[in-house]
N, C-alpha and C positions, 0 to 999 in steps of 0.2 A: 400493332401499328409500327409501322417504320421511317424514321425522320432521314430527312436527304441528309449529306455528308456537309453541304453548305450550310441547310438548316442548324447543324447542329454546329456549326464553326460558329454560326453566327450567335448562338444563344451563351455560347464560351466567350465570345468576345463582349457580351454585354455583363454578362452575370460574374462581376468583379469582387462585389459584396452580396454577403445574404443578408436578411433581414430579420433579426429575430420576432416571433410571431407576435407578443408582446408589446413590438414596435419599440424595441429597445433599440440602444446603439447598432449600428450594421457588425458583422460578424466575418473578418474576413477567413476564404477558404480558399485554398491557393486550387488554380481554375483544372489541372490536372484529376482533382478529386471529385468537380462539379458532375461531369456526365457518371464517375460511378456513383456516387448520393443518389443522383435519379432512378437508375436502376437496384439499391439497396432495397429503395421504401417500397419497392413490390412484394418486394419477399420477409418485410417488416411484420406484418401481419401474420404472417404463417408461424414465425418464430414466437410473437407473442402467444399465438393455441398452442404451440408444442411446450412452452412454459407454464401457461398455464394449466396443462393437463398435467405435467407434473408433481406443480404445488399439489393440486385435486388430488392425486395419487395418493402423496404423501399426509394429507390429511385426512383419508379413508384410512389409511391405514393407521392410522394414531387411533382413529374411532375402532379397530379391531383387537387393539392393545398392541401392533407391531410398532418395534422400535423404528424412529425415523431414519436416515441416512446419516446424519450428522451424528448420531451416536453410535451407529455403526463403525464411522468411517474411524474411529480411535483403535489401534487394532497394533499387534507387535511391540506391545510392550511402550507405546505410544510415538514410535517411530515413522507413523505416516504424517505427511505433512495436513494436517486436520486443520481446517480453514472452514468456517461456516459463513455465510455471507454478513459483512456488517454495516452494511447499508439498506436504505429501502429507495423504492423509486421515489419519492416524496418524504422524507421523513420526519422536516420542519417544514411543514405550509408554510407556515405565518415569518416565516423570514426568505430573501430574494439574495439571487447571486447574480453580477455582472454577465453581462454576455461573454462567451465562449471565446479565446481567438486559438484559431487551426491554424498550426506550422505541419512543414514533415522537412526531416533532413535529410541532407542528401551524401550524410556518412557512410564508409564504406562499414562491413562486417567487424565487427573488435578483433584485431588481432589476438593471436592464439599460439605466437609463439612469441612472445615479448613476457615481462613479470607479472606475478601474480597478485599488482596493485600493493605492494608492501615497499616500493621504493617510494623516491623523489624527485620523480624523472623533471624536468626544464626544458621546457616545449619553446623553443625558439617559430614554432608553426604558428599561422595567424589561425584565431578561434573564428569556428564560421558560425558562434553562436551571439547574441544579443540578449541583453537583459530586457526581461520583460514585467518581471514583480517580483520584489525583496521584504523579506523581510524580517524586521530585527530591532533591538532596543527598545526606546520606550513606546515606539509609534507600532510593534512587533501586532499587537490586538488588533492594530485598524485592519479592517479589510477583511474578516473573519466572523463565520458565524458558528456560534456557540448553540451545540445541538441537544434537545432538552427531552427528545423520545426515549421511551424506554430502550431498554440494550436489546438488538437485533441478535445479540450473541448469547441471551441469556446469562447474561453477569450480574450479579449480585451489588449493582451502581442505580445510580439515582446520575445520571447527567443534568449538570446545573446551568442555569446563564449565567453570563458576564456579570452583572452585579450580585447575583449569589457567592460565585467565583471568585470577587475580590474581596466581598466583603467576610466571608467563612477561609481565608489566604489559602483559597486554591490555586490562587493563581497572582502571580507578581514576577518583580524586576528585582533583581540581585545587586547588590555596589559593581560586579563583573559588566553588567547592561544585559546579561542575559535571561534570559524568560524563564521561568517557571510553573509547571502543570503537576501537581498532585493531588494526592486521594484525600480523604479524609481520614482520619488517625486517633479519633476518638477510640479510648479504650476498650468499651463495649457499645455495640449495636443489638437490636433486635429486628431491624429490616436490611434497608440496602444503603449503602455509604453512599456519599457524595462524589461527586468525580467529577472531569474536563473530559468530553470532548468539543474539535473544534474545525472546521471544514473551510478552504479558501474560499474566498466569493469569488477571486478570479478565477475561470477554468479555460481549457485549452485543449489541443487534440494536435498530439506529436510535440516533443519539448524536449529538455533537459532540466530535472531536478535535482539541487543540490540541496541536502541539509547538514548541519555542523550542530553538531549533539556532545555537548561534556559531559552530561551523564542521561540514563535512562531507570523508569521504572525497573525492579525487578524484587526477587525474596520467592516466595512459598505463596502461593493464590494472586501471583499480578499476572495480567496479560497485556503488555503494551502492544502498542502497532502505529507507525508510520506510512502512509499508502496514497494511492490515489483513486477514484471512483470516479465512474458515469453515471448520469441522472438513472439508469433504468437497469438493475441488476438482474442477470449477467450480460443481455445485453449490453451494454456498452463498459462491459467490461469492469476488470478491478487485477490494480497491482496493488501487491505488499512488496514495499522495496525494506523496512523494518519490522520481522516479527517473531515474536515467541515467549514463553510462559514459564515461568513458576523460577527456579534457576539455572535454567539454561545459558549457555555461553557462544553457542553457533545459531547464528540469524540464519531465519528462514526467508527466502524470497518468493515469492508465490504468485501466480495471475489465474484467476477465475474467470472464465469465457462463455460462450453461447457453444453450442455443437457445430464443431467444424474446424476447432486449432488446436493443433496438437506437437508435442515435442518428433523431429525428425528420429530421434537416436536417443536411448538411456547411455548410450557411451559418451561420459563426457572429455573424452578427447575430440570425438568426432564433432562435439557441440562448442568445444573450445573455451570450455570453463573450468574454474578453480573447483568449482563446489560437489557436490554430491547431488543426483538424483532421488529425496526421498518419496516418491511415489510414482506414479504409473506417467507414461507421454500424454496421454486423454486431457486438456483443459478443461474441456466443457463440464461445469460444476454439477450441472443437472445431472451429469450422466456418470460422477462420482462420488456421489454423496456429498459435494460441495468444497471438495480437498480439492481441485485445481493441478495446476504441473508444481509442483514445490522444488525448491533447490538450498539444499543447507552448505552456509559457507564452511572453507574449510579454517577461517580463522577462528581460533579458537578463545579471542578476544574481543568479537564482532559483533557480541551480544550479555544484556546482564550486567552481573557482578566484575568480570571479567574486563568488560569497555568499559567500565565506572572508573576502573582500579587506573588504570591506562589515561587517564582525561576524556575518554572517548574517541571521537575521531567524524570523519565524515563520510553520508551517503551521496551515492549519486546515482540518477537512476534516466540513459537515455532513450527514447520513445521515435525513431526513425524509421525511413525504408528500408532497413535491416533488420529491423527487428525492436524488442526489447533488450536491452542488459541490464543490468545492475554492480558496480565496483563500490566495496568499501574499501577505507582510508586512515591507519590507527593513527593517532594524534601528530608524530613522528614522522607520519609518510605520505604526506599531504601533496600533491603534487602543484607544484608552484603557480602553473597556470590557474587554479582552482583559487588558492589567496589571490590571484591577480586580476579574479573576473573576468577571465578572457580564455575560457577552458578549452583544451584539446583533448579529446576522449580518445580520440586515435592515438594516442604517446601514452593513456593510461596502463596499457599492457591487455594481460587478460583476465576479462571479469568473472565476479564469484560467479554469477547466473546468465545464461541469455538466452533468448525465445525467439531464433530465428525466423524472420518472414516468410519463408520458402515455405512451412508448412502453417505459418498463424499470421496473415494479413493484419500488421499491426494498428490499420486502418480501416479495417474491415470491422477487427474483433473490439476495437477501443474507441470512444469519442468523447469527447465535453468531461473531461475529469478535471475535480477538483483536488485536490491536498489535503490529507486528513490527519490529525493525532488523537487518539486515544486510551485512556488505560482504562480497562474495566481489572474485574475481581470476578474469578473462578468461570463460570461461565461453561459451557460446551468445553472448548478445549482446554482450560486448566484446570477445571474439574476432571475431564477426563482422564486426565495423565497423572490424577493425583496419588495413585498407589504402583507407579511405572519408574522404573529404574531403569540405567545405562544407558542414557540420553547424554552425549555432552554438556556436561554442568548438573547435571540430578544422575549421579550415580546411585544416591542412596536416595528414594522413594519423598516427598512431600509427606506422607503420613508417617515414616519412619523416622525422619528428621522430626517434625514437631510433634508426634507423638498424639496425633489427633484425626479421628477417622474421615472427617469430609474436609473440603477446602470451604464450605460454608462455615462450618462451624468455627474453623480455625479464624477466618477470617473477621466474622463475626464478636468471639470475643476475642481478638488479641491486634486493637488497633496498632498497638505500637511496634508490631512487629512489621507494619506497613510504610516505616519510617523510612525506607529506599523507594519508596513509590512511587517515583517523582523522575519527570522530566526538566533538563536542563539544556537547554535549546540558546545556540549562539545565535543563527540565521537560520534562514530556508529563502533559498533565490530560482525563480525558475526563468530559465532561458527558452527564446523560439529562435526557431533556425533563419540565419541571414537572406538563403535562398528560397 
């Protein structure tokens, strides 16, 4: 069927707000993106069978004794970017997140011949961003829901709520005002430790996320991650703008998609990035074994032991009609506009990662993400890499260092080698675009 050209002016001009189905607060979506929504949800369906004949797949084949994808996908020494999904399309019922609000900016491509994000450039340019949710100090928990499902990644954690949280000091407020998320540190275990994760109730489509991190989990059997997610994986997508395992010191940046986005070019000149390409252009997770486009910074303080020692520093991660990128920010090199609330990404130079629009419709492949921290233990990818050496920051192997065949076992008995396993979080502020 075919709608006249007025018809469809006029349904643009009406449909200013959507309505969340719940009959929640209205949900604005800038009118631009309304007639393709319309057209998306036809081919909605088709994407869910081709997903789910996957899973199917993958779980015949578990019934035949073959290895899955995801432990597959560990391979070179553990130098692929290994990302197994860590979310589900529901994964707490019994808790609710505000309605969604849709931006898209209308920044041009990150430059790519300016610095490699290690100055302190002074953006005299007006920010064409606004703040939309902050958050930080003692009020840092409002607005956040504490996720209580077992580990999508296979980690060896018991995710707790909020009053288990406070009351076992997983989680508190510093004399600094900054937040703290760690593991459990008990000596010995016989099951699964304790741990934070924790997910924003505000979600959005198209933004700019800043976090300012003084320190982060790390050691032998942690796997932190800082990211964002859509209600329905891969579907609607998943960035890791924070990720990596055991002692690593180069962050991985990563995005997990449905079939159809993919990286232009493994040259990352032609991509206009600092970082490295650690795996293949293909995003689409289904069609990788769930490793995504990955990109390892080339700072070699960006992650770990490494940014702890440093004060840490800050992520930023923006989400426009250009694309994805991701810039980090060692303590030192902070760019001024960023303390000022009034950020210019365009003056930031050029970023560790970016996932140009031209071949991954950032709008297409991503929607309704919320902001996620958390740290499990061992799991798919830090078990896997546990006997892997020549990774920046694990030259010598997790079993060579402690001297212990699994990362279960090591984990298990030796809480207090878990004493770096903790997050130290100033802020996280997400910005929607003025236009």
């Amino acid at each position: 069927m075919r709608f006249s050209i007025d018809a469809a002016l006029l349904v643009l001009a009406l449909a200013n707000t959507l309505v969340d189905p719940v009959g929640a607060m209205p949900t604005y979506v800038p009118k631009r993106h309304l007639l393709k929504r319309a057209t998306d949800g036809f081919h909605k369906t088709a994407l869910r069978h081709s997903a789910g004949l996957a899973q199917d797949l993958r779980i015949a084949l578990r019934g035949l004794g073959v290895a899955s994808p995801a432990r597959l996908s560990v391979t070179n020494g553990g130098n692929a970017p290994f990302c197994v999904p860590k979310s589900k399309s529901n994964p707490n019922p019994n808790t609710t997140t505000t309605p969604a609000v849709t931006s898209t900016s209308t920044s041009k491509r990150p430059s790519s011949t300016t610095s490699t994000g290690t100055s302190t450039p002074s953006s005299t340019a007006q920010s064409d961003w606004q703040l939309a949710k902050s958050y930080s100090g003692n009020t840092f928990f409002s607005g956040w829901n504490f996720f209580t499902g077992g580990d999508p990644t296979n980690g060896i954690v018991q995710y707790v709520d909020q009053a288990t949280a406070q009351s076992s000091n997983l989680t508190s407020i510093n004399s600094d005002g900054n937040i703290i998320m760690r593991v459990d540190t008990t000596p010995q275990v016989t099951g699964n430790r304790p741990s934070v994760r924790i997910q924003s109730q505000f979600s959005f489509t198209g933004g700019l996320v800043i976090m300012d991190s003084v320190h982060m989990p790390t050691g032998c059997g942690t796997w932190p991650a800082f990211w964002t997610n859509g209600p329905t994986w891969p579907q609607t997508g998943e960035i890791d703008i924070v990720e990596g395992v055991n002692d690593y010191t180069n962050n991985q940046a990563t995005i997990h998609t449905n079939s159809g986005c993919d990286l232009p070019s493994s040259n990352v000149t032609a991509l206009g990035i600092s970082g490295s390409i650690v795996g293949g252009t293909n995003c689409a997770a289904l069609e990788t074994g769930n490793q995504g486009c990955g990109v390892r910074a080339s700072q070699t303080n960006s992650f770990g032991a490494a940014f702890n020692s440093i004060g840490g520093g800050v992520y930023a991660m923006r989400w426009d009609d250009s694309g994805i990128a991701v810039w980090f920010f060692a303590r030192g090199s902070i760019p001024s506009d960023i303390t000022a609330n009034a950020p210019v990404p365009d003056g930031w130079g050029t970023p560790s990662a970016f996932w140009p629009a031209s071949t991954c419709n950032p709008f297409e492949f991503f929607q309704n993400h919320s902001v996620i921290f958390d740290t499990t233990l061992c799991g798919d990818w830090a078990s896997g890499v546990w006997t892997a050496s020549g990774i920046p920051g694990q030259e010598q192997s997790c079993a060579q260092r402690t001297g212990v065949a699994t990362c279960e076992q090591f984990v298990r008995q030796n809480g207090t080698a878990l004493s770096e396993a903790y997050w130290e979080v100033k802020g996280v502020q997400i910005y929607q675009s003025k236009s």
